[in-house]
C-alpha positions as CSV (number, residue, x, y, z in Angstrom):
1,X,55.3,-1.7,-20.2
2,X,54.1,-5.2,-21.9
3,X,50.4,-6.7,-20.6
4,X,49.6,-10.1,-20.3
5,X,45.8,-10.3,-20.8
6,X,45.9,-13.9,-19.9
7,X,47.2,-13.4,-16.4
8,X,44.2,-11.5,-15.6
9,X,41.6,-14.4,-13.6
10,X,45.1,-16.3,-12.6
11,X,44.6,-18.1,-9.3
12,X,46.9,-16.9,-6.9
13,X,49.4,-19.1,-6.5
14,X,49.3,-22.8,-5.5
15,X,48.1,-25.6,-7.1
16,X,50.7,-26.9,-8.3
17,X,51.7,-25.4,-12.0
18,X,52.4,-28.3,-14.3
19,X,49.8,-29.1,-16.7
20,X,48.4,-32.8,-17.0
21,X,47.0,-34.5,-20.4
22,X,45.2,-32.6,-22.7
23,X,44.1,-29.9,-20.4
24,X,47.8,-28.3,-20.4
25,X,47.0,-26.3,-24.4
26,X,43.9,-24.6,-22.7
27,X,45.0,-24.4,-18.9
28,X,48.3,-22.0,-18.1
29,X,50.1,-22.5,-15.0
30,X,50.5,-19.6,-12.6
31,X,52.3,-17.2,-13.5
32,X,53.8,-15.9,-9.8
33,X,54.1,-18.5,-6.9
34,X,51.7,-18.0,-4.0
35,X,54.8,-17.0,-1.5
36,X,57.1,-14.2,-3.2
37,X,60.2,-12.6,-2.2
38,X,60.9,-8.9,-3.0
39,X,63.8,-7.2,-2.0
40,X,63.3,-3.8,-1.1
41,X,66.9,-1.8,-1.2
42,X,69.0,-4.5,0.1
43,X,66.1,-5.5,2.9
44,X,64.2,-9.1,1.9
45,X,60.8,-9.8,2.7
46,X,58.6,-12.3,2.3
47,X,54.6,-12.2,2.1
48,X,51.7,-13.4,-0.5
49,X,51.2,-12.4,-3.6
50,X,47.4,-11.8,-2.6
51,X,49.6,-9.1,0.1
52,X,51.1,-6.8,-2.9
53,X,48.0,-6.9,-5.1
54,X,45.4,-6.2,-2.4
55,X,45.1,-2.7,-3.8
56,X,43.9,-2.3,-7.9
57,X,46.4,-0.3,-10.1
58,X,49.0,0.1,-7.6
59,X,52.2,0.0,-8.9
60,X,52.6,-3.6,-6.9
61,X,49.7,-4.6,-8.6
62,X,50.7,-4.1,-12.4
63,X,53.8,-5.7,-11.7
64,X,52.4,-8.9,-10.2
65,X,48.8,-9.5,-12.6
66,X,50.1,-7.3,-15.5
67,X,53.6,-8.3,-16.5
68,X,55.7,-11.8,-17.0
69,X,58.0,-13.0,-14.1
70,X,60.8,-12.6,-16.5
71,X,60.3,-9.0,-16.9
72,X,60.5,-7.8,-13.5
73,X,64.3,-7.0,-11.7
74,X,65.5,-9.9,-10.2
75,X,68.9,-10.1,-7.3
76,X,71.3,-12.8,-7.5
77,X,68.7,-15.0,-5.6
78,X,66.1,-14.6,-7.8
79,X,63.9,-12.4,-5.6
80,X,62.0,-9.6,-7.5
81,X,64.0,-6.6,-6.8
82,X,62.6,-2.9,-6.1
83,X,65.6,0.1,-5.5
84,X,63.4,1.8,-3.0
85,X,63.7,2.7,1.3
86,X,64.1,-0.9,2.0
87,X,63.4,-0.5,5.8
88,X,60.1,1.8,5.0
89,X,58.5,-0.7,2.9
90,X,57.6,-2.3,5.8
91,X,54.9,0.0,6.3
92,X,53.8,0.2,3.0
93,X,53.7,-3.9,3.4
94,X,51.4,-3.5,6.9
95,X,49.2,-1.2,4.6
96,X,48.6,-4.1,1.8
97,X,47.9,-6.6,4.4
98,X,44.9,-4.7,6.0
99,X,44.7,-1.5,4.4
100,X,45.5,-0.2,8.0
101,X,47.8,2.9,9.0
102,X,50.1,2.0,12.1
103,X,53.0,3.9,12.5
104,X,54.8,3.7,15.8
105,X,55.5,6.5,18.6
106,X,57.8,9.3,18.0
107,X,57.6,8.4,13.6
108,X,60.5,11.0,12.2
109,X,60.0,9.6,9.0
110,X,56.3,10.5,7.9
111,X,56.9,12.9,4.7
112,X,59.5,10.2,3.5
113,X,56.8,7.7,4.1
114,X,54.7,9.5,2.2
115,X,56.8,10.2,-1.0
116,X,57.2,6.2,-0.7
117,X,53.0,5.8,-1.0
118,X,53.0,8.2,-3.9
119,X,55.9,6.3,-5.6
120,X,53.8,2.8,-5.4
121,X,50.5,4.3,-5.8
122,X,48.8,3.7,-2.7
123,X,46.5,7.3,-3.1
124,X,44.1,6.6,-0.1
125,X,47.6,5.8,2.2
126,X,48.8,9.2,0.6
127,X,46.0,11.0,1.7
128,X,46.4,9.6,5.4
129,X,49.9,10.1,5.5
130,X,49.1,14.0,4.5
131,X,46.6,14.8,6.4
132,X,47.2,17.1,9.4
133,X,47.3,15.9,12.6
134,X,44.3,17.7,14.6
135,X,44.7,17.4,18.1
136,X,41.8,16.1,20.4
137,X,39.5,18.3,22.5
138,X,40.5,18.3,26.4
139,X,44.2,18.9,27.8
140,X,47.2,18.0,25.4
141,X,48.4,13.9,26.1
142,X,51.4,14.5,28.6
143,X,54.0,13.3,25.9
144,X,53.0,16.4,24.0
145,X,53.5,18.6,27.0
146,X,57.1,17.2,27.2
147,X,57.9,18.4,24.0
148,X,57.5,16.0,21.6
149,X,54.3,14.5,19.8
150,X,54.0,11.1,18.8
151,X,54.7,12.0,15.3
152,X,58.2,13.2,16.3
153,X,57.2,16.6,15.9
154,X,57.7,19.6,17.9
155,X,54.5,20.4,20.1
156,X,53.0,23.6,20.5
157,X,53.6,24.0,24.4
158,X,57.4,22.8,25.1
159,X,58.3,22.3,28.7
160,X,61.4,20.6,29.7
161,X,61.7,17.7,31.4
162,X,60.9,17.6,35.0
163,X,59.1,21.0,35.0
164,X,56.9,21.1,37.4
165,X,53.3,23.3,36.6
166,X,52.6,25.9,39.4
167,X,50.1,24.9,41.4
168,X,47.1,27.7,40.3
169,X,46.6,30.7,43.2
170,X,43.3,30.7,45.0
171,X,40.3,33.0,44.0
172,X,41.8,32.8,40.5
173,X,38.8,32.6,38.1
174,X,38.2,29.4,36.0
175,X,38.8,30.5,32.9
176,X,42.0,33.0,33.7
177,X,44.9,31.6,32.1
178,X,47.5,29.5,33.9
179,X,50.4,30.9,35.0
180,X,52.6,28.4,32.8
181,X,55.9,29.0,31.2
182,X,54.5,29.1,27.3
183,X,57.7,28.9,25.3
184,X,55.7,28.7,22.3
185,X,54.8,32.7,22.4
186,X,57.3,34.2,24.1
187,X,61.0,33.9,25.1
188,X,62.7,32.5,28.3
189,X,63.2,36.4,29.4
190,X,59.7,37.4,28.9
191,X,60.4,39.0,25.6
192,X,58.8,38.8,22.3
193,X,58.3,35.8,20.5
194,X,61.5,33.5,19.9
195,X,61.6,30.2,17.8
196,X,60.1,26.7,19.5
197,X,63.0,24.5,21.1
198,X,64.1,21.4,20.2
199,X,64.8,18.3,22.1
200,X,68.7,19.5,21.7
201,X,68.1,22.6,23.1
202,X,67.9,23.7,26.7
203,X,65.7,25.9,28.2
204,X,67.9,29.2,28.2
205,X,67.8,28.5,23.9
206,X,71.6,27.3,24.2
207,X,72.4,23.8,23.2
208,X,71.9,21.1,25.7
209,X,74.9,19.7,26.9
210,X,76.1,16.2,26.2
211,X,78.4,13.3,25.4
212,X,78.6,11.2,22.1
213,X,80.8,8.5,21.1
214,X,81.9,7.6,17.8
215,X,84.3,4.0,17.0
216,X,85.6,2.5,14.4
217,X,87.5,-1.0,13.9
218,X,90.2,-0.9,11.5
219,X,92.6,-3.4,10.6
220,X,95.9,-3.3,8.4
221,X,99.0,-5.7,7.4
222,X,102.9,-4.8,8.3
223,X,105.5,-7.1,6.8
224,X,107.1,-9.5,10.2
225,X,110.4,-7.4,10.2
226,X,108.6,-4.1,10.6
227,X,110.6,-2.8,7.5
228,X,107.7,-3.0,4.8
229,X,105.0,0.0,4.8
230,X,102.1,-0.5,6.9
231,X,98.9,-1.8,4.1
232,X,95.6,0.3,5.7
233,X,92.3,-1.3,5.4
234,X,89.8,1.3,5.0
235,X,87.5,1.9,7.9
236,X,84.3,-0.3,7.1
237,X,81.8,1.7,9.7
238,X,82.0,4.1,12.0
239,X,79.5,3.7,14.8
240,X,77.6,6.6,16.7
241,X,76.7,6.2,20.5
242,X,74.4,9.1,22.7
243,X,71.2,10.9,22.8
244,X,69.4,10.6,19.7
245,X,68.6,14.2,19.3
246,X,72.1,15.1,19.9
247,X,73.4,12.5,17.3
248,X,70.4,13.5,14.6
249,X,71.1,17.4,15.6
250,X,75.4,16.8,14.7
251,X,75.4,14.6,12.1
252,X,71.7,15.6,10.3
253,X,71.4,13.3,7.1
254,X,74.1,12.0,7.4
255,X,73.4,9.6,10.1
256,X,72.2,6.0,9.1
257,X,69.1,5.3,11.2
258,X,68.2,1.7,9.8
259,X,69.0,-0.2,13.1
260,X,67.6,1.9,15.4
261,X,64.4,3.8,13.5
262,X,62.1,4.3,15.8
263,X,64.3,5.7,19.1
264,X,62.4,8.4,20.6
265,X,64.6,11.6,20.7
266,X,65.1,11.7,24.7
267,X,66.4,8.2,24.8
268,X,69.8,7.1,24.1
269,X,71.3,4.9,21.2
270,X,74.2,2.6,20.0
271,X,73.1,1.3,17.3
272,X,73.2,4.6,14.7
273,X,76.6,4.5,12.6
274,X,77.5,7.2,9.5
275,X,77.0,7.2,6.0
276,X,80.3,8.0,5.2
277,X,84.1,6.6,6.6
278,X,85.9,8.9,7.1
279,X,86.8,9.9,10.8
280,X,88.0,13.2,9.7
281,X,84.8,14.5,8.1
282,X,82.8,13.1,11.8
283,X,85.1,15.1,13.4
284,X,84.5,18.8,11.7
285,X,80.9,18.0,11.9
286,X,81.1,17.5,16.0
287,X,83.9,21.0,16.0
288,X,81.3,22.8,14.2
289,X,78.4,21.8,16.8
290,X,80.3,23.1,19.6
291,X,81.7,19.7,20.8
292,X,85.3,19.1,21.8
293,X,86.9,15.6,22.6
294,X,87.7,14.7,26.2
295,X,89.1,11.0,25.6
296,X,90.2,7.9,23.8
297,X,90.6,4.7,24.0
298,X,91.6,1.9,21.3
299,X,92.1,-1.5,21.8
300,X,93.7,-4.1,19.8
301,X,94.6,-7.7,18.3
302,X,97.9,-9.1,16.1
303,X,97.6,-12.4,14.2
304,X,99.6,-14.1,11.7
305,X,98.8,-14.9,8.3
306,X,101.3,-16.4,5.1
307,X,101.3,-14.1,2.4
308,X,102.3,-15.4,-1.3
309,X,106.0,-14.7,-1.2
310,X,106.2,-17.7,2.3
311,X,106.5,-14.7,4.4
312,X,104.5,-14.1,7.4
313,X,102.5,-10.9,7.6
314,X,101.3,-9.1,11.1
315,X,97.2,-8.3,11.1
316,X,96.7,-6.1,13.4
317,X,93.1,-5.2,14.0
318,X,91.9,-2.6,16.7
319,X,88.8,-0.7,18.3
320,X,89.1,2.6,18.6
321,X,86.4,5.1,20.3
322,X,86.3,8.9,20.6
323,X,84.4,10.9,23.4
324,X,83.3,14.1,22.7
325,X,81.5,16.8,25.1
326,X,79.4,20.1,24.6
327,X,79.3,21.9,27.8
């Protein structure tokens, strides 16, 4: 890539950039405005340029002291454009502004966090987001002993919820072990060691039961005498309602998280929709978990509307949602 020497020493931003009298042949205006707007895979946000420079020879910090404005990606708006995880950024961003990790409970996303650090050269944020958890001395945090850390990963001791622990028996010594259920070293019949369960999983190592609910709005045109062929829309979205570990268990990558990222597994959601629109391809993917459907219900709306030959065309838009169960 080009580098522009002079915009090394640049103040950042402000101060107006139009030269005055015979100062404007030695003194160059900024080159980026104080404020900028970058946006991130579709997602627009707005900070300092101080923000996105705050760490030397990042990736953010060639493009904004080391190149021209004109050669960066621009959108239609004219905000500097980066194809990246436009709804992880937001981390990186918290990063730059105090070169601080916070992530929030029950974080899925950490290794795709991380490949985004490597990808704008953050190395210290790299080595944070890779280093193993070690858990602190004493008894595990109670979240853990429910089954799920607060990185979103499976604990060592998984108990389901609302086990109660045996109370210990009397003259048992201090340090004889508890009589717990550990499900980490051996299996629900007292055998040998089985895998660990996850949050979609019931105690017996079946799959938990459950209900999800997927909808879709679709619209299409018919001709007012009912004689033309029916004109489809295709399906713009097709929405996903339930437990999150169900929903993430069924529909795996597939499932667009963006409105909803941070839903701990237990709790349930109705914000997740799919990545792809077509109904068909949702339903072999809840067949193949084990689910069957167990009702429907659509509803619907007609208006009128001219086409270009005078005639008038019904629009008929509807709601349709499917319920599925896994006994």
């Amino acid at each position: 890539m080009a580098l522009a020497d002079s915009t090394r020493g640049l103040p950042n931003g402000g101060g107006g950039g139009g030269g005055s009298g015979s100062s404007s042949s030695s003194a160059e205006p900024p080159l980026f405005p104080d404020i900028v707007e970058l946006n991130v895979g579709g997602q627009v946000y707005v900070t300092r340029r101080c923000t996105v420079v705050s760490v030397p020879d990042s990736l953010l910090w060639r493009m904004f002291t080391q190149q021209q404005p004109q050669e960066l990606a621009r959108d239609s708006k004219g905000r500097f454009f980066l194809d990246r995880d436009g709804f992880l950024f937001r981390y990186i961003l918290d990063y730059l502004r105090d070169l601080q990790l916070v992530l929030p409970d029950y974080f899925p996303e950490r290794s795709r966090l991380q490949r985004e650090a490597e990808y704008f050269e953050l190395p210290e944020l790299v080595r944070r987001l890779g280093a193993p958890q070690q858990p602190g001395p004493g008894p595990p945090p109670p979240h853990s002993r429910r089954g799920v850390h607060k990185e979103g990963s499976l604990g060592d001791e998984l108990l389901p919820l609302g086990y109660a622990e045996p109370e210990p028996q009397e003259g048992a010594s201090a340090g004889a072990p508890s009589p717990t259920l550990d499900l980490a070293s051996r299996s629900p019949s007292g055998g040998a060691a089985g895998p660990l369960l996850t949050p979609s999983q019931s105690l017996d190592g079946s799959r938990r039961s459950g209900y999800i609910t997927i909808g879709y709005r679709g619209s299409y045109t018919i001709g007012r005498d009912a004689q033309a062929d029916a004109k489809f829309r295709r399906v713009a979205r097709i929405t996903v309602c339930g437990k999150t570990s169900l929903a993430k268990e069924v529909f795996g990558d597939t499932l667009n998280e963006s409105r909803d990222p941070d839903r701990p597994p237990e709790r349930y959601t109705s914000r997740y929709y799919l990545k792809f629109n077509f109904l068909e391809q949702a339903f072999d993917k809840l067949s193949e978990s084990g689910f069957h459907m167990v009702a429907c219900s659509s509803t619907g709306t007609c208006a009128f509307a001219s086409s270009t030959d005078q005639s008038e065309d019904k629009i008929w838009t509807s709601y349709t949602e499917y319920v599925f169960c896994r006994e």
